[in-house]
N, CA, C and O of each residue as an XYZ file, in Angstrom:
296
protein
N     137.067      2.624     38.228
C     137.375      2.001     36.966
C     138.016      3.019     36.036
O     137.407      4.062     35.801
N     139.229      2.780     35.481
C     139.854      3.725     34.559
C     138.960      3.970     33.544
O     138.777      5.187     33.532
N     138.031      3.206     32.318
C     137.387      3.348     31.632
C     136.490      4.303     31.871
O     136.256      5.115     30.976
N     135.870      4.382     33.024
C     134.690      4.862     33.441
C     135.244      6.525     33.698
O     134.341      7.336     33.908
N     136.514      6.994     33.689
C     136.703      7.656     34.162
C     136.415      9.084     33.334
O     136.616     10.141     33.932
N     135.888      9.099     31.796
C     135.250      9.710     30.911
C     134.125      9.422     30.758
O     134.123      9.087     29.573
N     133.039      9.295     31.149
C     131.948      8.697     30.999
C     131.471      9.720     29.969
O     131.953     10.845     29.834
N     130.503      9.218     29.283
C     129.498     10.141     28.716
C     128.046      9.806     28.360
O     127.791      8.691     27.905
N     127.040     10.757     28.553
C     125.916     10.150     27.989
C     125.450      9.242     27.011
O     124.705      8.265     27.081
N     126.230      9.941     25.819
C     126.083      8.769     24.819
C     126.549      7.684     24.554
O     126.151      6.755     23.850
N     127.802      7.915     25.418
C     128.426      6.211     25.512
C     127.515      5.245     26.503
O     127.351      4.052     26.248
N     127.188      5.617     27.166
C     126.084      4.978     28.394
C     124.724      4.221     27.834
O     124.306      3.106     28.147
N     124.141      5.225     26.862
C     122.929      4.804     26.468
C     123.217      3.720     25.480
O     122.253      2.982     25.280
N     124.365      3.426     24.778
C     125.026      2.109     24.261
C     124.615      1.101     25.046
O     124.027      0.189     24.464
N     124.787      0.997     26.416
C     125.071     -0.060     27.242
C     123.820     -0.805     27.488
O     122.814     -0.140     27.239
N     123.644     -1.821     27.844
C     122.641     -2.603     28.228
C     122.217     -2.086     29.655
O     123.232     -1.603     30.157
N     121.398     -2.003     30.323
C     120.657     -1.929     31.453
C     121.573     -2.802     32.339
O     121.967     -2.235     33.359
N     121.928     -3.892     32.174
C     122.448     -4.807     33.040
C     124.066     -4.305     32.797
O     124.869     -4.537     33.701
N     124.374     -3.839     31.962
C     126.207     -3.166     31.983
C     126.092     -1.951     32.486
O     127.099     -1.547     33.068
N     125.047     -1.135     32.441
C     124.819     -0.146     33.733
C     125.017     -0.063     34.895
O     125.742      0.770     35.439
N     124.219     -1.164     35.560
C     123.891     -1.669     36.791
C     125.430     -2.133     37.113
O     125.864     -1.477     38.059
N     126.224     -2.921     36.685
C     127.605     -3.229     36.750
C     128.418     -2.211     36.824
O     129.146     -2.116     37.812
N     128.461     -1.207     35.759
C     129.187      0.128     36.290
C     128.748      0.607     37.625
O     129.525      0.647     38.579
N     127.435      0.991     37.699
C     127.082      1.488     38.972
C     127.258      1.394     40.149
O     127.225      2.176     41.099
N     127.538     -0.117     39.951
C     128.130     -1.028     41.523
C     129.473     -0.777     41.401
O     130.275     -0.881     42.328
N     129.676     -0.525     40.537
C     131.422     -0.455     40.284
C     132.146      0.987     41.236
O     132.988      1.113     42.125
N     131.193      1.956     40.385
C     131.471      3.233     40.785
C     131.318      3.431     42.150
O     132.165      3.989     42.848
N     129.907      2.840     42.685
C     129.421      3.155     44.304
C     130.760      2.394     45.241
O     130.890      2.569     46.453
N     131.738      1.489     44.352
C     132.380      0.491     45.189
C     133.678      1.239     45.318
O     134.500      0.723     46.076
N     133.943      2.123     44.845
C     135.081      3.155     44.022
C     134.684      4.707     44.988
O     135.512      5.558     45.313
N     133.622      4.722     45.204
C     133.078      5.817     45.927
C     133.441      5.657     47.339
O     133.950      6.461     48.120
N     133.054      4.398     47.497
C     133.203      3.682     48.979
C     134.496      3.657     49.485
O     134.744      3.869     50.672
N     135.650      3.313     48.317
C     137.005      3.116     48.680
C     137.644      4.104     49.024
O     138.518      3.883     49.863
N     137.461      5.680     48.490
C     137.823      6.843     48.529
C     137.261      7.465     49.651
O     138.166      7.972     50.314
N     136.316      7.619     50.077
C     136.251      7.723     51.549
C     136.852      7.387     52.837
O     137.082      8.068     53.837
N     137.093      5.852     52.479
C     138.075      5.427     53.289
C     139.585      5.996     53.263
O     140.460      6.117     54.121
N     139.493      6.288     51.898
C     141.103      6.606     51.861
C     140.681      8.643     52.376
O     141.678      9.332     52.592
N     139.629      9.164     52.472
C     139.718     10.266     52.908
C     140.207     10.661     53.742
O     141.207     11.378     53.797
N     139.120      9.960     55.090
C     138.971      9.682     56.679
C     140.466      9.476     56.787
O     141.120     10.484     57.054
N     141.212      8.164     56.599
C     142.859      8.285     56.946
C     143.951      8.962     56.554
O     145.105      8.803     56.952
N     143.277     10.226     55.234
C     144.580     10.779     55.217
C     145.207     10.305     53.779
O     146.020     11.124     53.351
N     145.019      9.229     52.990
C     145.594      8.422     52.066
C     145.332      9.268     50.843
O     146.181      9.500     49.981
N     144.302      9.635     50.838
C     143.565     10.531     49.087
C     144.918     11.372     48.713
O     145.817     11.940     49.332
N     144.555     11.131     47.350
C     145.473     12.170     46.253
C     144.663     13.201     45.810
O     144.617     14.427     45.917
N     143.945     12.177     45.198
C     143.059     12.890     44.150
C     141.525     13.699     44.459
O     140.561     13.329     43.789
N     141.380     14.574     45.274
C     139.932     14.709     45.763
C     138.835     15.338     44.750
O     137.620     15.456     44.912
N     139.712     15.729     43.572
C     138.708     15.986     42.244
C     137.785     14.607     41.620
O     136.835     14.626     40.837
N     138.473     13.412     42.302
C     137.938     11.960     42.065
C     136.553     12.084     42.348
O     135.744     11.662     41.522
N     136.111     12.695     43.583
C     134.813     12.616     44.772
C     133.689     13.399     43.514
O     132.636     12.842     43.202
N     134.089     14.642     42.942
C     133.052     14.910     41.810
C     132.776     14.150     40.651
O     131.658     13.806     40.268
N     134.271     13.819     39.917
C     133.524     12.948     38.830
C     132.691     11.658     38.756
O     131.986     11.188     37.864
N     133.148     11.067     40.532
C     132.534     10.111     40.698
C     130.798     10.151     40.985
O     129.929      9.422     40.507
N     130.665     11.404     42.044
C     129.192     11.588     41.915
C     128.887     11.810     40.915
O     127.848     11.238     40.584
N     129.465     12.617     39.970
C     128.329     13.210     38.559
C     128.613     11.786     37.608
O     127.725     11.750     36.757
N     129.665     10.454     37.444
C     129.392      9.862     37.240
C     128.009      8.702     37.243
O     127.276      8.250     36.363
N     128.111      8.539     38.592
C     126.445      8.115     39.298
C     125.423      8.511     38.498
O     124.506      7.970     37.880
N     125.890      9.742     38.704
C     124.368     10.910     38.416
C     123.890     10.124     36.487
O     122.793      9.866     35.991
N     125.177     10.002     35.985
C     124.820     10.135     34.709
C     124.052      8.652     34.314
O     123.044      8.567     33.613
N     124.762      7.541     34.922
C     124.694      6.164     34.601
C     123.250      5.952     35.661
O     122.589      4.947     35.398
N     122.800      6.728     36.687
C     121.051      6.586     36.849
C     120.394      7.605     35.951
O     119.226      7.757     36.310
N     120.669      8.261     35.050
C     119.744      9.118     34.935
C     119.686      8.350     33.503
O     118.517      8.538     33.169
N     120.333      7.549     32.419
C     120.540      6.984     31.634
C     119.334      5.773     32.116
O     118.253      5.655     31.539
N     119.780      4.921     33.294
C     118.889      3.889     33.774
C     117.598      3.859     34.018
O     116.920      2.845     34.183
N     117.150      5.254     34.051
C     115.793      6.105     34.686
C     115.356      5.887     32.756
O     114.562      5.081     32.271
N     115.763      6.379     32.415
C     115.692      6.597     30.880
C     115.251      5.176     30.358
O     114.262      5.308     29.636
N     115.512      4.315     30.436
C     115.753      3.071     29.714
C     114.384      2.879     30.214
O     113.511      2.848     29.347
N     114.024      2.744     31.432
C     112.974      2.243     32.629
C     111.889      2.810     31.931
O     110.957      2.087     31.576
N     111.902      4.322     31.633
C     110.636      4.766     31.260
C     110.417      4.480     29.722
O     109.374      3.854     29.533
N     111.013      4.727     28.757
C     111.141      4.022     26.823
C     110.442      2.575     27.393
O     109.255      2.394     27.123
N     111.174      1.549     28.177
C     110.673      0.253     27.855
C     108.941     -0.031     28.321
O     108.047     -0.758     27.887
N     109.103      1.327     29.822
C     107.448      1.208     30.043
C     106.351      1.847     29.283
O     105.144      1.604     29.302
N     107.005      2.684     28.634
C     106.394      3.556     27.576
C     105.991      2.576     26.267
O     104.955      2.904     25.690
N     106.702      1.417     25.749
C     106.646      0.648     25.030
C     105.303     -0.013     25.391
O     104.314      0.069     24.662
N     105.331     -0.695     26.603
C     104.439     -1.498     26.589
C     102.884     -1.376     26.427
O     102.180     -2.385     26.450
């Protein structure tokens, strides 16, 4: 996702839990595609493969976050 392609913490913790989860699938689906394009040879961009993991990284560790505040609430 072009948007996604700056991510940041604080823009993340904006998001709803469920627009998380949507990026996340987004990204893992984006992760998935670039592999494929590895294996054959197709990739441009292989600086993609980091921002995309530390993307992940950021949008679960945000989700981890949310999980524990709302259980912490209760």
């Amino acid at each position: 996702m072009a948007d996604d392609k700056n991510m940041s913490a604080a823009d993340l913790r904006e998001k709803t839990p469920e627009q998380l989860r949507e990026s996340l699938s987004a990204l893992k689906k984006e992760q998935f595609n670039l592999r494929f394009q590895a294996a054959t040879g197709q990739m441009e961009n292989t600086a993609r493969f980091r921002e995309l993991r530390r993307n992940v990284a950021r949008v679960k560790t945000v989700l981890n976050q949310k999980a524990a505040d709302a259980a912490q609430a209760e």
